[in-house]
N, C-alpha and C positions, 0 to 999 in steps of 0.2 A: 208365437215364439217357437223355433225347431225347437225340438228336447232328442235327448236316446231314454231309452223307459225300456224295461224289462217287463212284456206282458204280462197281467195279470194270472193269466191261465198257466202263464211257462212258471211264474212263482208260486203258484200253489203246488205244481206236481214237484216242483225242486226248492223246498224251504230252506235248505242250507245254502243257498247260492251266495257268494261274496263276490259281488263282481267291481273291481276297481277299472277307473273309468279318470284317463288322464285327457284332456284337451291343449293340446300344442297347436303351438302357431307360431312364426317367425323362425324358422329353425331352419340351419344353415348345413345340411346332410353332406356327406364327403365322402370318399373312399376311408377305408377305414386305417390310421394313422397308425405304427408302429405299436407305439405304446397301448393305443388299444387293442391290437392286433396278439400284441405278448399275452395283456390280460384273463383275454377272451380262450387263449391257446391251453393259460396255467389254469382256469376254472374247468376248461374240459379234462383235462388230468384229474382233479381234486374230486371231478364228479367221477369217472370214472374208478378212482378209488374208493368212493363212499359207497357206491352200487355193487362193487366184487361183483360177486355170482349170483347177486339179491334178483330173482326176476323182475323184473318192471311190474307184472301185474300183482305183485305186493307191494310194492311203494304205496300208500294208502292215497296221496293226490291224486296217482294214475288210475289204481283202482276205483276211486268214488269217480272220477271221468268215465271208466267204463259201464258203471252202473248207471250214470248220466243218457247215455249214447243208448243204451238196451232201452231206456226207460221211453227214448221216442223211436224205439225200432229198428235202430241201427245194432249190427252186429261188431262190436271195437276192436275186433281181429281184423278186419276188412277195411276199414274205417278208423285211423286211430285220432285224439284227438295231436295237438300242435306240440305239445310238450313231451306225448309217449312216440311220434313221429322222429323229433329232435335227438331224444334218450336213445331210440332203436337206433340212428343212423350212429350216434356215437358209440355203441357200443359194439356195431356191427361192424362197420367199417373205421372207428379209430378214431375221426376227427368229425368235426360241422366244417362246411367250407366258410369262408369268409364271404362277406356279400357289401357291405357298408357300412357307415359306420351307424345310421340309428338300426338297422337289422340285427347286428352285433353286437350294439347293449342290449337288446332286450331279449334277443335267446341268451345271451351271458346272463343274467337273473334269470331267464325264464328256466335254466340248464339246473341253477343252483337252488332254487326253490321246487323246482318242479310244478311248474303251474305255466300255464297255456297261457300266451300273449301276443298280442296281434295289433297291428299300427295302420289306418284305413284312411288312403289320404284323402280328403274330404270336397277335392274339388271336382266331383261329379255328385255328389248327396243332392237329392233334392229332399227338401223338407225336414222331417223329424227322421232320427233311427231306430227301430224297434227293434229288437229280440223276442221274437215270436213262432208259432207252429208256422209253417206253411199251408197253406189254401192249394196248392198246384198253378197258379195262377203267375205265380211272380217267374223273374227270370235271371236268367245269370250265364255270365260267359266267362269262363276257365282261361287263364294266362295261356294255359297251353294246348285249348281246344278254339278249332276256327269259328263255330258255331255257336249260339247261346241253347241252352235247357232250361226246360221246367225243374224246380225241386220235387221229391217225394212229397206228397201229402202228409203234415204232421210232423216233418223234421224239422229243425229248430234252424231260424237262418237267422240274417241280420239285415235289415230290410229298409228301405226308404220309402217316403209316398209313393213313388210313382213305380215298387213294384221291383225295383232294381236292388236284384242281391250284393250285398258286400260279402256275406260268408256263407257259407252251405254247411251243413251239420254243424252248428255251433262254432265248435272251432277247428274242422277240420283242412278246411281249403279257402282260399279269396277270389273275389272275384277279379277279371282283369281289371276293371277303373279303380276295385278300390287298395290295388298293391301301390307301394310305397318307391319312389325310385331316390337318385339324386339332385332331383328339382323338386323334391315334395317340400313345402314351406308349414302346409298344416295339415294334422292328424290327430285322428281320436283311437285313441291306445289302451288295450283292453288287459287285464291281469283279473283270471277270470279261477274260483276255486270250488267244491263241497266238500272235504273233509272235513274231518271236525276242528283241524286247527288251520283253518281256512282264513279266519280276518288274519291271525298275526300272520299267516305267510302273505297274505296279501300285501297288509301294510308292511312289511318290508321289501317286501320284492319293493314295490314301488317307490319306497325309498331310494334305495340301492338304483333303479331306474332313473331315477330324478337328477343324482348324482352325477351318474352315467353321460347321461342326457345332457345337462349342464355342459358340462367338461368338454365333451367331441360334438357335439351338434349344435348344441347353442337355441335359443327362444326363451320360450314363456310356456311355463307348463299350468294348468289345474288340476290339481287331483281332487277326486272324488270317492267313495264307499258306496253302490247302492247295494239292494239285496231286498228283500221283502218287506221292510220297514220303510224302505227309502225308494220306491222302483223309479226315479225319474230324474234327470238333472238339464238343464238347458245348456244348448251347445251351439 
């Protein structure tokens, strides 16, 4: 039976990890509808009031992602992960663009919580998905590069049997098979945290997601909590 599992080795060096873990399927992705379109417009407002002048690398979610990111090597100035990507662009330039409508729920929670979240749509997976170091061996090819690469040695990707990268540094970039379009019907959706108040932003974000979700996309969702007590669920 596939599973996604959180390696062993990556939950020892990161014991606080909260990674929620939603399985969709049957879901009916759109341009994104008015009404969600307002929603998603007035949460960027509401975030960019609660930020003021606060840097990002105090927000304590972005902050433990930074510490995350150092801890396999990675420098998070160069490298940021999905969530302090999302925060920069809005605060630098005013707005997130619109993309679709399951794209737009989940940076709409992923804006308001502040926590990294990512939707990999599943029909290139072969086998089980791990979250593990890299070996240099695996490989991945960039939506916006012609070519595929090798990962760094030791950075944290998200990986299939046969080797094929879904993510590159945790949560910083997707690969091309596993980005989400308009004809994605199933996807394994990640709401990923280490602060210390890490499960509750989790479990709501994902709430608020599920909600979201329901309403302009439509399917069958499963949510899940693993983290180091739990690293493993079938999918």
């Amino acid at each position: 039976m596939a599973k996604l599992c959180y390696h062993p080795d990556l939950l020892q060096r990161y014991p606080n990890l909260c990674g929620g873990i939603i399985l969709a399927s049957g879901m009916q992705n759109q341009p994104t509808p008015p009404e969600l379109l307002e929603a998603f417009q007035v949460e960027q407002r509401l975030v960019l009031g609660r930020i003021g002048d606060t840097p990002l690398s105090e927000i304590p979610s972005l902050s433990a992602w930074r510490g995350a990111f150092r801890g396999f090597g990675v420098e998070p100035t160069k490298y940021r992960s999905a969530a302090e990507a999302l925060l920069r662009r809005l605060t630098k330039k005013g707005d997130i663009p619109s993309i679709n409508a399951l794209v737009d729920t989940y940076n709409l929670v992923s804006i308001r919580y502040v926590v990294p979240m990512a939707a990999f749509d599943t029909r290139h997976l072969n086998g089980s998905l791990t979250i593990r170091f890299a070996d240099g061996t695996e490989w991945f090819t960039a939506h916006d590069e012609p070519e595929a690469a090798h990962p760094e040695p030791g950075e944290v990707i998200f990986v299939d049997d046969t080797g094929l990268i879904f993510a590159r540094r945790w949560c910083w970039k997707q690969s091309l098979q596993s980005t989400t379009g308009l004809d994605t019907t199933a996807a394994i959706i990640t709401v990923e945290a280490h602060h210390s108040e890490a499960r509750q932003d989790v479990e709501h974000a994902m709430a608020d997601l599920l909600g979201l979700l329901s309403k302009y996309v439509g399917g069958s969702y499963q949510p899940e909590i693993l983290g180091p007590g739990r690293p493993c669920r079938s999918i």
